[in-house]
Each structure stands twice: as structure tokens, then as C-alpha cells.
C-alpha positions in Angstrom: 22.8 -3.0 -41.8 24.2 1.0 -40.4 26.9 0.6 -43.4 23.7 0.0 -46.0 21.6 2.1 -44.4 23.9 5.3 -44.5 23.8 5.3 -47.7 20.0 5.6 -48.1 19.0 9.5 -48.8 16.6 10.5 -46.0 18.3 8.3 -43.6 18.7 10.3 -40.9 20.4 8.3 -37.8 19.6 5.1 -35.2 19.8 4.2 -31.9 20.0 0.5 -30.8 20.1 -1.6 -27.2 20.2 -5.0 -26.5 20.2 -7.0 -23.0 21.5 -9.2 -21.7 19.2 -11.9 -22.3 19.3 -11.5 -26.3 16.7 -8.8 -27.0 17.8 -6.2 -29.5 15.6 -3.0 -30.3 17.0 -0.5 -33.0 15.4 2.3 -33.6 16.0 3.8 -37.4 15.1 7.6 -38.2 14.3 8.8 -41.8 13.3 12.5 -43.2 10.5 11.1 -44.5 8.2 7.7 -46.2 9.7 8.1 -49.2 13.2 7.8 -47.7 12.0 4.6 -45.9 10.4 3.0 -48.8 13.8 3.1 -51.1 15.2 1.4 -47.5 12.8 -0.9 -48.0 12.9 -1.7 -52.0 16.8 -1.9 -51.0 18.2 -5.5 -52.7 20.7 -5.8 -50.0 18.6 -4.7 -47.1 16.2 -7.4 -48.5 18.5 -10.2 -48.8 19.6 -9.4 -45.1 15.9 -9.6 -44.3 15.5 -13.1 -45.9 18.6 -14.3 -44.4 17.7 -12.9 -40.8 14.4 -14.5 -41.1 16.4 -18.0 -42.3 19.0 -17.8 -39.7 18.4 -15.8 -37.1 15.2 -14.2 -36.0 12.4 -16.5 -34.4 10.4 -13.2 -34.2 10.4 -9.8 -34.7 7.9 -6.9 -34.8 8.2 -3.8 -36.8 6.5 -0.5 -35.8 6.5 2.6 -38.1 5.8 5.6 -36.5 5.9 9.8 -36.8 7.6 11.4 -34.2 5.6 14.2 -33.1 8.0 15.3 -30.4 10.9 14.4 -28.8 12.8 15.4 -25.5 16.0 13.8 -23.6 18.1 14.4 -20.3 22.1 13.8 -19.8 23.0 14.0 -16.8 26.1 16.2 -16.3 29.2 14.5 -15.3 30.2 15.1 -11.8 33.7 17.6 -12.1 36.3 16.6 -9.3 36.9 19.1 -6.6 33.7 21.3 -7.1 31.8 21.2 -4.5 27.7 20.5 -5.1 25.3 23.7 -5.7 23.6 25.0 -2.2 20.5 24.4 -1.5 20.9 27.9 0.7 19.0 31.0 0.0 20.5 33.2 -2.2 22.3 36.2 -1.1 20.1 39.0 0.2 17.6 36.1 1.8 14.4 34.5 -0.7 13.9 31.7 -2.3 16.0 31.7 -5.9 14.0 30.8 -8.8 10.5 31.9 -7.0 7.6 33.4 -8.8 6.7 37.2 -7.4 
């Protein structure tokens, strides 16, 4: 579906993750509804639809759904031979970071 769907004007990006058991989530982001209804109106998307209805999905729920904000965290990756950030005082005494 990512190779139809990139085509789509307003199609911004997706994220996907499945377990181990067989559950699959993807997660599809467009500019806006009018980019998601020509996703929808689509003939191949729809044939895909019919087909994964047919052959593959016993359920499936969709949600649509405006994103009113978004945040994230990456963790940065550990560097070898640097040693770990201090928890001591900074020099000169105090606590860093501290409100005065």
C-alpha cells in the first residue's frame, strides 16, 4: 500500500508496528481531508481493500483523527569511552539548572 499511497498528493508519511502475535497498526498522515478522500476514491487502494477484506482481515477498525499536537523522545546512543554526565555540583558549588 506505501508504494500507492506515495503517490497520493497530501500524503504526508506513516508509521507501522506489528507483534508478534499478528497485530499490525499503521498509522497514515495526510495534509489534509481532501488528501485522504482521493486516498480513499483510489481504484487500487480499493481493490486492496476488497481483497484484504476477502483474504486476509477477520477485523479491522479504522480511526480518523486531527492531530492537535505531537511530541517524541530518542534516546541518545551511548558513545564508547565517554564517561556518563556528573551528577556533582557544578564548579563554584550550587545546584546547576536551579531557579534563583
Amino acid at each position: 500500500m506505501e508504494e500507492l499511497v506515495k503517490d497520493i498528493p497530501g500524503f504526508l508519511g506513516m508509521d507501522q508496528a506489528h507483534t508478534p502475535g499478528g497485530l499490525s497498526v499503521t498509522v497514515g498522515y495526510f495534509r489534509d481531508a481532501d488528501a485522504i478522500t482521493e486516498w480513499q476514491r483510489d481504484a487500487e487502494h480499493r481493490a486492496a481493500q476488497k481483497r484484504g477484506r476477502a483474504e486476509w482481515y477477520e477485523s479491522y477498525t479504522l480511526h480518523v483523527a486531527k492531530v492537535e499536537r505531537s511530541h517524541g523522545y530518542t534516546r541518545p546512543a551511548p558513545h564508547a569511552g565517554v564517561m556518563a554526565a556528573s551528577s556533582a555540583p557544578a564548579e563554584g558549588g550550587g545546584d546547576v539548572g536551579q531557579d534563583r
